[in-house]
C-alpha positions in Angstrom: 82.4 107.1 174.5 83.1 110.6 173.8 80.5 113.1 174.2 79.9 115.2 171.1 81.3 118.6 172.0 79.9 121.5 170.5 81.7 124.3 168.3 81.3 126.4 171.1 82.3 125.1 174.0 85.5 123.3 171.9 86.5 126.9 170.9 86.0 127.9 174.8 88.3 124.7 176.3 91.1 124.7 173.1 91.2 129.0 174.3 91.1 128.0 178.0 93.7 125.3 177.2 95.8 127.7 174.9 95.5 130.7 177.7 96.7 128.3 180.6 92.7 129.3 182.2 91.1 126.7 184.5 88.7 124.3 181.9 86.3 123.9 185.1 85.1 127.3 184.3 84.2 126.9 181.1 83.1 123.2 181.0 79.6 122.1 182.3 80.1 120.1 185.2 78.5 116.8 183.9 80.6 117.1 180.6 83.5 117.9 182.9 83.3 114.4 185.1 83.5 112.6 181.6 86.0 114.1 180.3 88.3 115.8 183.0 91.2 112.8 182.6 91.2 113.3 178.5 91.2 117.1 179.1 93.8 117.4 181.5 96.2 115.0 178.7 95.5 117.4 176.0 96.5 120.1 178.5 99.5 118.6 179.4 100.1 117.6 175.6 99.7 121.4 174.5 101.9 122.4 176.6 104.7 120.1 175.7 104.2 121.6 172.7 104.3 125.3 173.7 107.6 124.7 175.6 109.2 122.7 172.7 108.1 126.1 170.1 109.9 128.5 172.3 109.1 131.8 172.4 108.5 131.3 168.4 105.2 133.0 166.9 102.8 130.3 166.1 101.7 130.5 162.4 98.1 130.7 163.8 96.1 130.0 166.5 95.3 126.6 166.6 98.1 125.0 165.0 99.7 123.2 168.1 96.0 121.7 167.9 96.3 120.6 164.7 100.3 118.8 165.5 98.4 116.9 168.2 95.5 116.0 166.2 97.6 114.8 163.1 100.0 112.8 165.7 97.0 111.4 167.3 94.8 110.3 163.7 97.1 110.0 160.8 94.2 110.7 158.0 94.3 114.3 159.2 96.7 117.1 157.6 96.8 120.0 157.3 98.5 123.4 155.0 99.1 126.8 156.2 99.0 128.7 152.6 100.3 131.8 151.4 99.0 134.9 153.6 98.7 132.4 156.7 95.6 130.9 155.7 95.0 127.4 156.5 93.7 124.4 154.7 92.5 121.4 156.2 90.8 117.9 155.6 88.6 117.9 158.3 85.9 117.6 156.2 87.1 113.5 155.8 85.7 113.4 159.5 82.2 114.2 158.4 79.5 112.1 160.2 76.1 111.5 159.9 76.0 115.1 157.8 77.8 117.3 160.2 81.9 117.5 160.8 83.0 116.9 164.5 84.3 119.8 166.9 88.4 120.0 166.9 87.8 119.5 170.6 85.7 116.5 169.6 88.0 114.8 167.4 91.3 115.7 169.7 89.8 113.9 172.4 88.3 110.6 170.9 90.2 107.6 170.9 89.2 106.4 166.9 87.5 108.2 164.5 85.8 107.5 161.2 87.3 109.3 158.2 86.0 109.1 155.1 88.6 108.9 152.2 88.1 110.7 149.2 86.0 108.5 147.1 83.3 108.2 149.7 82.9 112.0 150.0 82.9 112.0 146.3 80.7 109.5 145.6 78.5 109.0 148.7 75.5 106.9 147.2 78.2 104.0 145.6 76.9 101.4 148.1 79.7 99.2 149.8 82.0 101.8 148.9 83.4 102.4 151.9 84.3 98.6 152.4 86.8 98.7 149.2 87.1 103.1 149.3 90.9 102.9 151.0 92.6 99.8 148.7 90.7 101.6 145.6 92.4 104.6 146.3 95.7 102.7 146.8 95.1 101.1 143.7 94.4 104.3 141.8 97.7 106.1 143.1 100.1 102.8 142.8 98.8 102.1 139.0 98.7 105.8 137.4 95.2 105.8 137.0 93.1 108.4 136.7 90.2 109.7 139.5 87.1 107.1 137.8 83.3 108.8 137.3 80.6 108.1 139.0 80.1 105.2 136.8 82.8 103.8 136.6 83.5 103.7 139.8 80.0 101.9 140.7 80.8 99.4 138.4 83.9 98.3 140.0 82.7 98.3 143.3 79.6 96.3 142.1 82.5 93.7 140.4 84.7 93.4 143.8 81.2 92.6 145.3 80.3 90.1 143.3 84.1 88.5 142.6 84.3 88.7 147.1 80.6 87.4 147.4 80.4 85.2 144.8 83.8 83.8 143.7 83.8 85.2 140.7 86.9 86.4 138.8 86.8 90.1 138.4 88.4 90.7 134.5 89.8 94.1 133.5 89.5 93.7 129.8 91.5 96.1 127.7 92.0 97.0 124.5 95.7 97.8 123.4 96.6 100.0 120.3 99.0 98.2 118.5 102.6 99.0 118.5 103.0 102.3 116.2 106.3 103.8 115.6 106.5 106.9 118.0 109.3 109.8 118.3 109.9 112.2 121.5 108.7 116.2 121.0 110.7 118.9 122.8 109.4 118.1 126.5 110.4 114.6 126.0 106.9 113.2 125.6 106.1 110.4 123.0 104.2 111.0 119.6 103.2 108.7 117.7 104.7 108.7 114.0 102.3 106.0 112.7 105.2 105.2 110.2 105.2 101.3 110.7 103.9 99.0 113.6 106.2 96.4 115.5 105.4 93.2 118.3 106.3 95.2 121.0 104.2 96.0 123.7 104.4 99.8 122.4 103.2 102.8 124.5 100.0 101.3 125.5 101.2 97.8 126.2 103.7 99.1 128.6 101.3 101.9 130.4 99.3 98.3 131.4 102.3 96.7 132.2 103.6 99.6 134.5 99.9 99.3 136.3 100.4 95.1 136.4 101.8 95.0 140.0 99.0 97.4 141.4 96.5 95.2 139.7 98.0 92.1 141.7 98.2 94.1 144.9 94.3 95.4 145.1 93.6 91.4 144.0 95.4 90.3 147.3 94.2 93.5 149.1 90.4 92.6 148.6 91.0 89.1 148.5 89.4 88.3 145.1 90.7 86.8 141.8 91.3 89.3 139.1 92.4 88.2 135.8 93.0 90.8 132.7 91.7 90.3 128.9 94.0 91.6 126.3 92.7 92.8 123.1 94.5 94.0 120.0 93.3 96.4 117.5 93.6 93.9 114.9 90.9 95.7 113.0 93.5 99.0 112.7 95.4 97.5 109.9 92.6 99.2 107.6 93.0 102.9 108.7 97.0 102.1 109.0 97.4 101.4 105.5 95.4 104.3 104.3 98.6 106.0 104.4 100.4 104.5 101.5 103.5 105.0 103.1 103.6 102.1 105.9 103.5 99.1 103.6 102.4 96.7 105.7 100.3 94.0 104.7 97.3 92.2 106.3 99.0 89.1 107.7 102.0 91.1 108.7 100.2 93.7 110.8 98.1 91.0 112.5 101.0 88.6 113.3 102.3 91.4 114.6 99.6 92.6 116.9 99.4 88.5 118.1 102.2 88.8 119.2 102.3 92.5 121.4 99.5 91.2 122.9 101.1 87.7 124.0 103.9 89.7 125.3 102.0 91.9 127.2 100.3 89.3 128.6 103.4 87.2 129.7 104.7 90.3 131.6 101.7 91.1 133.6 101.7 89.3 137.2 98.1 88.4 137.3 96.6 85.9 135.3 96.3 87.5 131.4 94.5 86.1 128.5 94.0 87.1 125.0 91.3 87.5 122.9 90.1 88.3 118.9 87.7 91.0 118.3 87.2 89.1 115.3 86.9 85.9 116.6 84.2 87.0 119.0 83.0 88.4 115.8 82.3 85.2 114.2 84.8 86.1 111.9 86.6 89.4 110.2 83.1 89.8 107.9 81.4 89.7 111.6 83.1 92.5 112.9 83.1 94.6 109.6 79.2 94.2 109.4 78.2 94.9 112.7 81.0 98.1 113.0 79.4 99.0 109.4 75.9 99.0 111.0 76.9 101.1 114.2 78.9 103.8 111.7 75.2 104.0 110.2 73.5 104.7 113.3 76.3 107.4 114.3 75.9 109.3 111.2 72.0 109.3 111.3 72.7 110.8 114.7 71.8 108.2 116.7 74.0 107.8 119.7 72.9 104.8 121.8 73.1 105.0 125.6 76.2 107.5 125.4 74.7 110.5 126.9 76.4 112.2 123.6 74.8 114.7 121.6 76.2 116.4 118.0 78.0 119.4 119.5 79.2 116.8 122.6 80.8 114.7 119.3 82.9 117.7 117.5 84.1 118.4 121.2 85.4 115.2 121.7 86.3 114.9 117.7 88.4 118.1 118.2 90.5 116.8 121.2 91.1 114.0 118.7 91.9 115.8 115.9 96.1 116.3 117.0 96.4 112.6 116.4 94.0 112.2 113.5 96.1 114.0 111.4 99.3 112.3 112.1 97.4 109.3 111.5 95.8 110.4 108.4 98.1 113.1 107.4 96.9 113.0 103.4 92.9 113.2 104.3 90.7 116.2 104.1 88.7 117.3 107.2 86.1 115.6 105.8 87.6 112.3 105.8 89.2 113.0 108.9 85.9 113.1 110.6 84.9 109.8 108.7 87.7 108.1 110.4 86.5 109.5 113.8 83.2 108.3 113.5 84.3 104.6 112.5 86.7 104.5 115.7 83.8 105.8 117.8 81.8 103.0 116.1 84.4 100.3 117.2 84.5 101.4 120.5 81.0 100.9 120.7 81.5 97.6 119.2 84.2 96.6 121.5 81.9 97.2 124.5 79.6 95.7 123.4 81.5 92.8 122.6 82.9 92.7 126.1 79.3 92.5 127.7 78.7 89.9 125.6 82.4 88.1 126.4 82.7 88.9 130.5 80.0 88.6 133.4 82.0 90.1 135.8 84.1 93.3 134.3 85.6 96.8 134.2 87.4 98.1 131.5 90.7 99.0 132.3 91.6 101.7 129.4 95.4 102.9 128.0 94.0 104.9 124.9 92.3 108.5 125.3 89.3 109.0 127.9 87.6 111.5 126.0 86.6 108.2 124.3 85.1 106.4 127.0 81.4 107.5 126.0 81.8 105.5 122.8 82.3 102.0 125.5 78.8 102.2 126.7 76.8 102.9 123.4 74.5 99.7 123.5 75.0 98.7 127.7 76.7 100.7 130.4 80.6 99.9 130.5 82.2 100.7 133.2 85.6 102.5 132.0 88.8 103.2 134.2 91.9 105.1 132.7 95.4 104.9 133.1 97.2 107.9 132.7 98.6 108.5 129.6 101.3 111.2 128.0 100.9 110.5 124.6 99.5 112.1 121.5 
């Protein structure tokens, strides 16, 4: 084992090492007996290294250091910025509160670094024994960095689905398929002009995230199966503009059908569900979401965190879409509609708590959103990256 070197005496060996001086000098003789074969490598190493850079200017002083330490532990890297300044991720290294000498860490065999979610979030418990395939996860299926929350609750499902056998369910909620058109950077807008079967821009931002789904489920060695939802209850707000023509059956065979095909393109086991079936019915959903728009509007905003000024925030980074959506309402009405979608999202979590034991959401619509998932229960709520208004 590796005596812990201090900051000191590693900046008086790596400048003994650096200035070809004798390390017995510098190095207390006990600490030397330990460590006198490891020492005289990283000598020798260094000056491989010196030899190789010619009679070049090194960019700063320890960066021959750094080559060997990022050759020797791959988690480390390191940036030399504008001005010669330098950046590292040492800090991953952190142990027990304090970050290990250079010296320290060039010398040891293995170390410990911490990825970026457990110096995030270092009071997730078991974190660190699903931290590195999360991260995988999170980079292979475009989603976005998860809160605190969020993040809790999916460690707390990959527990139970590894400890207990239980399937771990994303459940998501797909908008339907609304016509779209590209603006001048090439990114999609939705038109809301008419709605198709596809699996439209949200369908296919889950589909795009599919494989990384299947590779964390063989990564962590647990069964993870996804819940498809439509928005069947959308067909109301969508006819509002007289324009679209579409009637009741049509828009829900339509959404039926997005959602199958989503789900047969997915590699993971996929299933898919009615909001109004879990409803009891379309009347079940209507009266319940009727009962939550109440409770919203008497300012009553469940476990969300929210308060009024919290709601026109999120209503204004809404409000692009809204009036595409409901291009012939006032401002007024406008916010009515943003109020009953908040009110469905809080029905739709609370639904899923209802539906799944063992479940994150796995989200393709906006985050600002999210809030809305945990008005009667925490929901756990992870986002794929989306570029669409």
């Amino acid at each position: 084992m590796i005596p812990d070197i201090d900051s000191r005496l590693s900046r008086n060996i790596l400048k003994s090492i650096s200035y070809g001086l004798p390390l017995a000098e510098v190095v207390p003789d006990h600490t030397y007996a330990q460590l006198e074969t490891r020492l005289g490598e990283l000598k020798r190493r260094y000056l491989e290294l010196r030899i190789s850079h010619g009679a070049r200017e090194l960019p700063f002083s320890n960066y021959l250091f750094y080559l060997i330490l990022q050759s020797r532990h791959q988690e480390f890297d390191f940036k030399l910025r504008q001005g010669n300044s330098v950046v590292t991720n040492i800090h991953r290294f952190k142990s027990k509160g304090r970050i290990p000498s250079l010296t320290t860490l060039l010398l040891a065999d293995a170390v410990n670094a911490k990825s970026e979610l457990e110096l995030k979030h270092p009071d997730i418990p078991q974190l660190d024994r699903h931290a590195r395939d999360i991260e995988r996860w999170l980079a292979a299926g475009n989603v976005m960095p998860p809160s605190e929350r969020a993040l809790r609750g999916l460690v707390e499902a990959l527990e139970r689905a590894a400890g207990e056998g239980r399937p771990l369910h994303l459940v998501s909620a797909v908008c339907p398929d609304y016509s779209h058109s590209s603006d001048a950077e090439g990114k999609p807008r939705y038109t809301f002009e008419r709605v198709g079967d596809q699996p439209g821009l949200a369908g296919a931002k889950l589909v795009s995230a599919g494989q990384a789904v299947a590779e964390l489920a063989r990564a962590r060695q647990v069964e993870i199966r996804h819940a498809i939802l439509g928005g069947e209850f959308e067909y109301l707000s969508f006819n509002r503009n007289p324009a679209t023509g579409e009637t009741r059956e049509g828009f829900l065979g339509k959404v039926e059908r997005q959602l199958e095909r989503i789900a047969g393109a997915l590699p993971c086991p996929a299933a898919t569900c009615s909001f109004f079936e879990m409803c009891g019915g379309e009347d079940g959903w209507h009266r319940a979401h009727g009962e939550i728009v109440q409770r919203l509007e008497q300012g009553d905003y469940g476990q969300t965190g929210l308060d009024y000024p919290a709601l026109e925030s999120i209503f204004l980074s809404r409000l692009p879409l809204y009036e595409k959506w409901f291009a012939s309402q006032s401002r007024e009405q406008i916010w009515a509609s943003f109020v009953s979608q908040a009110a469905e999202y809080a029905l739709m979590g609370k639904l899923f708590g209802e539906r799944f034991d063992n479940f994150v959401v796995l989200a393709v619509d906006h985050y600002r959103m999210e809030p809305f998932y945990s008005f009667f229960a925490t929901v756990p709520t992870l986002y794929i990256r989306t570029d669409y208004l």
